[in-house]
FIROLO-461910 format. One record per residue: residue in one letter; residue number from 1; x, z, y of N, C-alpha, C, O in turn. Coordinates in steps of 0.05 Angstrom, whole numbers. Each point is the difference from the previous one (the first is absolute). Example, Ala and Ser with C-alpha at 12.3 -4.5 7.8 and 13.67 -1.06 7.14 Angstrom:
REM FIROLO-461910
- A/1/264/156/-114/-18/0/24/18/0/24/21/13/0
- S/2/-28/-27/21/16/1/24/-15/14/22/10/4/22
END
This chain:
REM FIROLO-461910
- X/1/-160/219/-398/-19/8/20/9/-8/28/-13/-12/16
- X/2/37/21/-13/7/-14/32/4/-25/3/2/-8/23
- X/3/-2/-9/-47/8/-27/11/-32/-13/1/-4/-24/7
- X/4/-8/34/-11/-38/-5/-2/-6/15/37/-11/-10/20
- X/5/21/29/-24/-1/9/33/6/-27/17/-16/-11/14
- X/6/41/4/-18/15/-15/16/-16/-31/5/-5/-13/21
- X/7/1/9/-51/-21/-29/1/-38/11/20/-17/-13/12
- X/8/21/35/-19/-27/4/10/2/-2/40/-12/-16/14
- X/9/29/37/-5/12/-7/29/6/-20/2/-18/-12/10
- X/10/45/-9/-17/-7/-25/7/-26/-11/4/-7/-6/23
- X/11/-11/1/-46/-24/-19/3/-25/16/16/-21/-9/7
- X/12/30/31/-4/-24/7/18/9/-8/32/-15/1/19
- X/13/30/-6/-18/23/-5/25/-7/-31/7/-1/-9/23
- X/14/-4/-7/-48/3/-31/5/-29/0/0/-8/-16/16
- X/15/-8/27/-26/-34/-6/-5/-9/14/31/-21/-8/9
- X/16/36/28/6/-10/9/21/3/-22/22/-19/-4/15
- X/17/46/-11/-15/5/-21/15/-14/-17/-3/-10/-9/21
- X/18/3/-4/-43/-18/-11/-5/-30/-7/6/-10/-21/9
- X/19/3/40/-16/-37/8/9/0/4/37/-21/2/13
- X/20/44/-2/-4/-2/3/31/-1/-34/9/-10/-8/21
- X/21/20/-8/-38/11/-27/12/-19/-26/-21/0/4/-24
- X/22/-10/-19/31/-7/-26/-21/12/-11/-20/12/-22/2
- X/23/-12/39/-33/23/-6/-11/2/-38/-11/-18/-15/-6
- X/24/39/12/6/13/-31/3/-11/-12/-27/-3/-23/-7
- X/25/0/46/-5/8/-16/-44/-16/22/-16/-13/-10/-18
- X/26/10/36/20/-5/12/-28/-32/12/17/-7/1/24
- X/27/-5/5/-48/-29/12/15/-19/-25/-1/-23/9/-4
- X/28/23/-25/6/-10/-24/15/-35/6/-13/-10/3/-22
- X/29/3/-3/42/-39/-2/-2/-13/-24/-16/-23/3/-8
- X/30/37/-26/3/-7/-17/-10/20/-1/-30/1/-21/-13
- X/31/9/39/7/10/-9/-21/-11/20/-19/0/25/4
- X/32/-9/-40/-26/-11/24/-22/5/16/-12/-12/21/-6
- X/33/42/-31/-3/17/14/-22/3/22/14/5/20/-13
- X/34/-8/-14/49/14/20/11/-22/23/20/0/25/3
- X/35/-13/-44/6/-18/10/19/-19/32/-12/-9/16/17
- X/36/6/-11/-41/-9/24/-18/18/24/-4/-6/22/-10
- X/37/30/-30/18/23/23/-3/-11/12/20/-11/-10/19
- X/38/14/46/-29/-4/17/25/21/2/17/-7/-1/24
- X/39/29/3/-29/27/-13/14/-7/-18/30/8/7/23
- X/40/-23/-27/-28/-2/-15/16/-27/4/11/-11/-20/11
- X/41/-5/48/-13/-23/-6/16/11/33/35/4/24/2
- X/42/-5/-41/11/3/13/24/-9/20/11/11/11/18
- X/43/-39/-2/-29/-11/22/5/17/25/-17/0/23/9
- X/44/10/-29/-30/11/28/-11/23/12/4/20/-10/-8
- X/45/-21/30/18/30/18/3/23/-13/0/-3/-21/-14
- X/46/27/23/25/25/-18/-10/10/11/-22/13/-13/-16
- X/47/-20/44/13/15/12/-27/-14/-9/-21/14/-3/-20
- X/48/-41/-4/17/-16/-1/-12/7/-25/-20/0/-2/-25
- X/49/9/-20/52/3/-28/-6/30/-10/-16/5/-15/-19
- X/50/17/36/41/23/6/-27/0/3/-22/15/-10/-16
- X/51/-37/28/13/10/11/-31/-14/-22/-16/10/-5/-22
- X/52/-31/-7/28/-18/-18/-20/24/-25/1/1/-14/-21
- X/53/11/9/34/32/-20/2/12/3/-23/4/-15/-19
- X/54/4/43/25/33/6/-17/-5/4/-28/17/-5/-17
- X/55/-56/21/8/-9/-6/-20/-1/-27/-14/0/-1/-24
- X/56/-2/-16/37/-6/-21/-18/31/-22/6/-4/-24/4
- X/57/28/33/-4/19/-10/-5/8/9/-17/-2/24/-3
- X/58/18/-44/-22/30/11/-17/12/11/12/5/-3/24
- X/59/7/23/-46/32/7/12/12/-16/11/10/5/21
- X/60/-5/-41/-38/19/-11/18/-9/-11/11/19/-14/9
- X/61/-41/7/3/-9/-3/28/3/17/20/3/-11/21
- X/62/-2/41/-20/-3/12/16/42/8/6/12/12/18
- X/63/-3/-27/-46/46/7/10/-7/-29/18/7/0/23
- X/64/-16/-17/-33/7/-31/12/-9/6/37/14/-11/17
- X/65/-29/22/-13/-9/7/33/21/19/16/-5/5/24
- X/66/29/4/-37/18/24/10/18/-23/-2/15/9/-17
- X/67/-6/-33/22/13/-21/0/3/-11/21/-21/2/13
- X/68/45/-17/2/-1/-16/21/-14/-25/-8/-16/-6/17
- X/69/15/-8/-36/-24/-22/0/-23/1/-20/-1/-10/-22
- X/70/-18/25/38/-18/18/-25/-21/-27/-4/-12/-11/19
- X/71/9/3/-51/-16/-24/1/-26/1/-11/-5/20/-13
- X/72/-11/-37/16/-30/-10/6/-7/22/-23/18/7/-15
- X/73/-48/5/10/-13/12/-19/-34/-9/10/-18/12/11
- X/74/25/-49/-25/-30/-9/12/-22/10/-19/-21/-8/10
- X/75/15/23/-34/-20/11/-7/-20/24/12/-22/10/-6
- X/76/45/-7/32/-16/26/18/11/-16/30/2/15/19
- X/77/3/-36/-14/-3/-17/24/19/14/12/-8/11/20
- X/78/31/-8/-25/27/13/14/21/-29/2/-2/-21/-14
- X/79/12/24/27/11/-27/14/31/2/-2/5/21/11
- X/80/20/-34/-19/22/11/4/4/5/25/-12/-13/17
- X/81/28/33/-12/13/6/26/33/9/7/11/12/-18
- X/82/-1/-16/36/31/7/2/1/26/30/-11/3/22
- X/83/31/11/-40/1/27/18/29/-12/15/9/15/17
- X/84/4/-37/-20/27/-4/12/-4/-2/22/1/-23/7
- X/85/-8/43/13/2/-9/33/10/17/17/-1/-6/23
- X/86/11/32/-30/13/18/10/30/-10/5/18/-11/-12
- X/87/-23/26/46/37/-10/12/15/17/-11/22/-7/9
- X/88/-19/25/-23/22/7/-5/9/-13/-30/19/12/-12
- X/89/-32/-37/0/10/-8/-16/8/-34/14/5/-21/-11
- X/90/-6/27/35/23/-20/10/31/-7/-3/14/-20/0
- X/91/-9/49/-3/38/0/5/4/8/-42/21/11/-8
- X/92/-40/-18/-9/3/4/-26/6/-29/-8/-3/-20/14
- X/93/14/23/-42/13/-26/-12/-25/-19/-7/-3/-7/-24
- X/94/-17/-2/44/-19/-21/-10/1/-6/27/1/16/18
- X/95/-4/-50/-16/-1/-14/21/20/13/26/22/10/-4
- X/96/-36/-14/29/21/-8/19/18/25/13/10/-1/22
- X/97/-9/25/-41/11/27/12/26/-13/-2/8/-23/-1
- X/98/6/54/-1/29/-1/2/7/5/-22/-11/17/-14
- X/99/43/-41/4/8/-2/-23/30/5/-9/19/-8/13
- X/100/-18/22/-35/29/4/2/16/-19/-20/-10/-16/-16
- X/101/41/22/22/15/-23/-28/9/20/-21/9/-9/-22
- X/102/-11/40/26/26/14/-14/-17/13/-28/-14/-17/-10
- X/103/14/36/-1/-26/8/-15/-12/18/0/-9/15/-17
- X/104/7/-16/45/-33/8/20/-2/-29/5/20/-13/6
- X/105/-50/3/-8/-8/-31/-1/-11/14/31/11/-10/20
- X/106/-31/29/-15/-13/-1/17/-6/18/10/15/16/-11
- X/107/-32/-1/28/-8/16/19/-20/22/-15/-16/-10/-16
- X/108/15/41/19/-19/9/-11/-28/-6/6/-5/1/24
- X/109/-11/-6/-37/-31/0/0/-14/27/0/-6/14/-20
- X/110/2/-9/42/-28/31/-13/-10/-4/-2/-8/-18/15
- X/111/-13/31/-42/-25/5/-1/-21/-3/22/2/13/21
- X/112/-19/-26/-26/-23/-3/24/-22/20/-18/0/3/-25
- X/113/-24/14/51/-6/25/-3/-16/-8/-38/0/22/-11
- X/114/-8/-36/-3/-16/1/-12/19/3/-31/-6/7/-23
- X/115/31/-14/36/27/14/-29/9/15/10/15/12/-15
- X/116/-16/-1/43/9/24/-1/-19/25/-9/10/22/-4
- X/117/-38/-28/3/-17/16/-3/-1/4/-29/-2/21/-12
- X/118/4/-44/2/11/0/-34/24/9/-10/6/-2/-24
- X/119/5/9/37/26/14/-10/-5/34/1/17/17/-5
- X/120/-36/-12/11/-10/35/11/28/11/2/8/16/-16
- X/121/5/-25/35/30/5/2/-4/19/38/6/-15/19
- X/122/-13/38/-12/-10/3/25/24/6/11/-1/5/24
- X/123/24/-5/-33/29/1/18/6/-24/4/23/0/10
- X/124/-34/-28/-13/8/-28/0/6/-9/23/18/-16/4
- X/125/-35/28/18/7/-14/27/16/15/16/10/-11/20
- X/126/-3/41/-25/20/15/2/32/-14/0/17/-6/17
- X/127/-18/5/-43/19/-13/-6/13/-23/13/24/-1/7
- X/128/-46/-23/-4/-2/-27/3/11/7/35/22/-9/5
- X/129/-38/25/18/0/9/20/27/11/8/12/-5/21
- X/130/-4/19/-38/34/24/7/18/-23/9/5/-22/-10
- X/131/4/34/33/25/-23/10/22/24/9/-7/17/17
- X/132/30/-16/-28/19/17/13/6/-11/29/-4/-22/10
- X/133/18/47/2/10/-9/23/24/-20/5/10/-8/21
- X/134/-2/1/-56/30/-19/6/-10/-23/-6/14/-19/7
- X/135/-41/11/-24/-20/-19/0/-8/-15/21/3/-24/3
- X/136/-15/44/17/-12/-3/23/22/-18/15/-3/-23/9
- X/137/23/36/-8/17/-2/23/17/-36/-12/8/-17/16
- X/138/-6/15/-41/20/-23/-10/-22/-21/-8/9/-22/1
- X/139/-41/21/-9/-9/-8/-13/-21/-13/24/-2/-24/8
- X/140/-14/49/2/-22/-13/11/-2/3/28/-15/-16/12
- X/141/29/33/3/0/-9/33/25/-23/20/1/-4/24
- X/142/16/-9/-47/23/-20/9/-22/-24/3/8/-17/17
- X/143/-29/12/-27/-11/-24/13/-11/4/32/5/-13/20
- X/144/-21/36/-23/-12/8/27/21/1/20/2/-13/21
- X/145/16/34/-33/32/-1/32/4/-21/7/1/-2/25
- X/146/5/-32/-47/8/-19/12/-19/-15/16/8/-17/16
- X/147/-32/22/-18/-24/-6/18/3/8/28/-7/-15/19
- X/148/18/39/-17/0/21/21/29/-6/17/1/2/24
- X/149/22/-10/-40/27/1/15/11/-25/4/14/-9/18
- X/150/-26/-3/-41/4/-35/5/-15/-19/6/6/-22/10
- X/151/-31/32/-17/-29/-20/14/1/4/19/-2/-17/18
- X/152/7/42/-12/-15/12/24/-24/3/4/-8/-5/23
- X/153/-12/13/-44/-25/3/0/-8/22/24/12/20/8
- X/154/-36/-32/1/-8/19/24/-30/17/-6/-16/8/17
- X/155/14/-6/-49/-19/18/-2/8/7/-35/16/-12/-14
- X/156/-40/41/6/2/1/-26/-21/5/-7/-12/10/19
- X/157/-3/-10/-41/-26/11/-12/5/21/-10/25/0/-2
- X/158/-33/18/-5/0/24/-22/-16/-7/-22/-17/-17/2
- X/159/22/29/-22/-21/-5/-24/-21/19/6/-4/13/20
- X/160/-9/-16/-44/-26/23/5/4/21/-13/-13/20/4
- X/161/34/-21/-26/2/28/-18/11/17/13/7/-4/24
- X/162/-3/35/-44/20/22/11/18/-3/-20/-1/-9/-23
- X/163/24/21/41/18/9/-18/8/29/-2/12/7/19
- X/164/-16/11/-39/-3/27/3/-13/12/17/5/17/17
- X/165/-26/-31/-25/-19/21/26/-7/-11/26/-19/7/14
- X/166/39/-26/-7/5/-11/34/-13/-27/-2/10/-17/-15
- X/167/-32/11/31/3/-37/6/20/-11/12/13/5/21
- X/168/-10/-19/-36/30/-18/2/-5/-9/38/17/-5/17
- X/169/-37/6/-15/-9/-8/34/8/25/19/-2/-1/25
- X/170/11/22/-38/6/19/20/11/10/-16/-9/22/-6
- X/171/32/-29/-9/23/10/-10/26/1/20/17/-18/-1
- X/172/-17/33/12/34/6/15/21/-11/-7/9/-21/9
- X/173/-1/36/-25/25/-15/-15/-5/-30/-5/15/-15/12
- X/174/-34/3/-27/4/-25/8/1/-17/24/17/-17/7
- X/175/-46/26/10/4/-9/22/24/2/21/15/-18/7
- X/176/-14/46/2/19/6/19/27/3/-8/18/-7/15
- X/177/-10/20/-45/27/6/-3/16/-35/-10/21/-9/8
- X/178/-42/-5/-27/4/-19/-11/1/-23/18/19/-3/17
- X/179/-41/-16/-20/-2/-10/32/9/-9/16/11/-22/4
- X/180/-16/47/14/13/3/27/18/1/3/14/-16/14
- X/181/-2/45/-30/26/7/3/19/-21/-18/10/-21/7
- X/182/-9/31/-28/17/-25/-20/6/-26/13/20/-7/12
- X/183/-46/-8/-15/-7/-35/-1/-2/6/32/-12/-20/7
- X/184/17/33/14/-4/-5/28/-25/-19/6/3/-17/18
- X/185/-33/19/-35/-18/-19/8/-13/17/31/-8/23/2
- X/186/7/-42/16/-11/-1/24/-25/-13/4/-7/-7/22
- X/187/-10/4/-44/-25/-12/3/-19/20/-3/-24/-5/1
END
């Protein structure tokens, strides 16, 4: 039942994008085999149009679409497509991320939201998110300091998130105790 949920949110998700934009390949008004699907008629509901979708797929049509290279299903005018475009599978062991020699080959990959949503794992980004303070301090603010003490950078951005509660944009401790005080930035 949830993995029918899951196919159902996806495709109501891609049929909503869809019906907003001129689709490129599936739907097509001139094509016969396709133009009669309710799926593809625009006046009906997007839930409506999902479910008449996910109905008339196989099972393994509908595992083959939870795939990074989910391929063609031209009997219902579905087109292959590739989900590989998320940056955070930049620094992962395919193409030009970062690579290792030892046996870690390469960089973790996270889940992008549509496996993390498939994992019904709701502590995932918890997890993924938790940075200790000896993390913080050895791992992820030594690039920024050297920006700050050796570039001599004369400005900084903030992100947009919080961290416990605080926007990192008016976080103290980072700004003023960290910063300022620590890294002596004067910008």
């Amino acid at each position: 039942m949830k993995f029918e949920q899951l196919c159902l949110v996806s495709l109501t998700l891609f049929i909503h994008v869809a019906s907003t934009t001129t689709p490129p390949f599936s739907c097509d008004s001139s094509d016969p085999t396709t133009k009669n699907y309710p799926f593809c008629q625009t006046t009906l509901p997007v839930t409506q149009r999902a479910r008449d979708l996910v109905s008339r797929l196989t099972l393994d049509e509908k595992i083959s679409q939870l795939v990074n290279s989910a391929p063609a299903i031209p009997r219902l005018g579905i087109p292959a497509y590739e989900w590989w475009s998320e940056a955070l599978h930049g620094v992962s062991n395919v193409g030009p991320g970062i690579k290792f020699d030892g046996t870690i080959k390469a960089a973790t990959s996270f889940p992008q939201v549509i496996l993390a949503a498939a994992s019904f794992d709701a502590y995932q980004w918890y997890r993924i998110g938790h940075v200790t303070v000896q993390d913080l301090a050895d791992t992820y603010q030594p690039p920024f300091e050297k920006c700050v003490r050796e570039g001599g950078g004369s400005c900084m951005m903030c992100a947009y998130n919080r961290v416990n509660g605080v926007p990192s944009c008016a976080d103290p401790n980072l700004l003023s105790k960290t910063v300022r005080g620590e890294w002596d930035f004067k910008g």
